[in-house]
C-alpha positions as CSV (number, residue, x, y, z in Angstrom):
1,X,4.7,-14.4,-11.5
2,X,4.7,-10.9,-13.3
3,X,6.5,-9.2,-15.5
4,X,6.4,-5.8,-14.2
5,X,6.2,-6.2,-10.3
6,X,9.3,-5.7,-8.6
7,X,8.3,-6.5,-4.7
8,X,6.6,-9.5,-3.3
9,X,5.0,-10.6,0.5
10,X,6.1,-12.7,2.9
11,X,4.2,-13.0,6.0
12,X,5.1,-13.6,9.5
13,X,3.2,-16.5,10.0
14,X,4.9,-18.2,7.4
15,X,8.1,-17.9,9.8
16,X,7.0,-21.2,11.1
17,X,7.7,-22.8,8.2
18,X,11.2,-21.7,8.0
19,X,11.9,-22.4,12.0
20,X,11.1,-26.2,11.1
21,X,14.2,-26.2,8.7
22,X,17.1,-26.3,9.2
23,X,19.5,-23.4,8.1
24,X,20.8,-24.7,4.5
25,X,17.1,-25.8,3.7
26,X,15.6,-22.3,4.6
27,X,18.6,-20.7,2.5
28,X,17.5,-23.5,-0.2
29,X,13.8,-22.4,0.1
30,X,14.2,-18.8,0.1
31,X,16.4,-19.1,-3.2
32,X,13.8,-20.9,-4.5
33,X,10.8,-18.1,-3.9
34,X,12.9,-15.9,-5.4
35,X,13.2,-17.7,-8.5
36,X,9.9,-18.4,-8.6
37,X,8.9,-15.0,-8.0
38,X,11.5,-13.9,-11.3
39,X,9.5,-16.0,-13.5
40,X,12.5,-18.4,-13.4
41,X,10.2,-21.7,-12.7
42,X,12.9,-23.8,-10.7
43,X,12.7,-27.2,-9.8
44,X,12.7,-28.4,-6.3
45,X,14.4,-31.5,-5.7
46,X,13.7,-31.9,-2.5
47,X,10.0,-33.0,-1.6
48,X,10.2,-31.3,2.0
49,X,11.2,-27.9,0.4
50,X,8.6,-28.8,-2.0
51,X,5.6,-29.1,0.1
52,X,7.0,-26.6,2.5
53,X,6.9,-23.9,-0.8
54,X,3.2,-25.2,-1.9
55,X,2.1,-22.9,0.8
56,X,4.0,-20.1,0.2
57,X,3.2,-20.7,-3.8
58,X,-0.6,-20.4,-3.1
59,X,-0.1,-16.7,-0.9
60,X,2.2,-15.7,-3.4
61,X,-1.0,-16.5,-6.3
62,X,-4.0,-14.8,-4.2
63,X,-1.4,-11.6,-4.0
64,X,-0.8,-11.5,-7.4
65,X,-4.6,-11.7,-8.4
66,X,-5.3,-8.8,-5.6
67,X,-2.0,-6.9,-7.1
68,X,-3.3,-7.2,-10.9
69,X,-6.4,-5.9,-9.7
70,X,-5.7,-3.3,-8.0
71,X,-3.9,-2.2,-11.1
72,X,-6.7,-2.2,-13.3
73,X,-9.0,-0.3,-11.0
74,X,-6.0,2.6,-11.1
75,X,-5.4,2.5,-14.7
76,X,-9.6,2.8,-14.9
77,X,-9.6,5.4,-12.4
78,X,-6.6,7.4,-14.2
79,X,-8.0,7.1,-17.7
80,X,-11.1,9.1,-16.3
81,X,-9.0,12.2,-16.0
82,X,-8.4,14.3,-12.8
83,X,-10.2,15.7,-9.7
84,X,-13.3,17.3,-11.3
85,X,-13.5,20.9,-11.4
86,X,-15.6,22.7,-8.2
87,X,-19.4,23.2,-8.9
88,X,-20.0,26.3,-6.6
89,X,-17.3,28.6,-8.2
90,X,-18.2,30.8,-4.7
91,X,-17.1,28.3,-2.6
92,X,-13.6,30.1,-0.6
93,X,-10.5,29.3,-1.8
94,X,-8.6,28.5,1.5
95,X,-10.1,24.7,3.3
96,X,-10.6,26.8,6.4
97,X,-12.8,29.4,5.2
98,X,-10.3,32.5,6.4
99,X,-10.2,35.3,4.0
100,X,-7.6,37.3,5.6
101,X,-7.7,39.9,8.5
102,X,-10.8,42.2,8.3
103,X,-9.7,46.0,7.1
104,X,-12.0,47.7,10.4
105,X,-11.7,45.2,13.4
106,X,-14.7,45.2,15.4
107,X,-15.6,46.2,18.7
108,X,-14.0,44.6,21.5
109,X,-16.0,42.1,23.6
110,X,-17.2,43.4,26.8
111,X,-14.8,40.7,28.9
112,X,-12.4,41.9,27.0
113,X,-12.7,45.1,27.7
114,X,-13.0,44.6,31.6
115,X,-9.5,42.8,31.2
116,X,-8.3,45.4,29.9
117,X,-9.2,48.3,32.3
């Protein structure tokens, strides 16, 4: 598998697979994923675990491809630099467009002012 990744995916349709072992076989077969996925190429004695890991094995490949590709697109992305700097330098500094409380409030509204009499 590779070097550097330190995680890996098992999905939950591939439960299925374990529920048709037996205990010690699914204890065999996830030992042996985990080998595999270490880059420590074990060998499978038993043809059952070996055809029930071929499937696994295959999920395991596409994942790695998508993985190793999503990697280069972010070491392309960060060797571009950062978030390029604003064009309209007028633009307000705050997302919502507030600039603070005004200095000489206006008039009240005229609702406003029958609420209050």
């Amino acid at each position: 598998m590779s070097e550097n990744k330190k995680s890996f995916l098992l999905y939950t349709d591939q439960r299925a697979i374990f529920d048709k072992l037996s205990d010690a076989e699914a204890g065999k077969l996830i030992k042996h994923i985990f080998s595999y996925t270490n880059n420590e190429f074990p060998e499978c004695e038993n043809i059952l675990l070996e055809i029930a890991f071929t499937s696994i094995e295959t999920q395991l490949k596409r994942d790695l491809v998508k993985y190793k590709s999503i990697c280069n697109r972010n070491r392309t992305n960060g060797s571009k630099g950062g978030r390029p700097n604003k064009k309209n330098p007028k633009e307000p500094k705050e997302p919502n467009g507030f600039s603070g409380n005004p200095k000489e409030p206006k008039e009240a509204d005229y609702l406003v002012k029958q609420l209050i009499k």
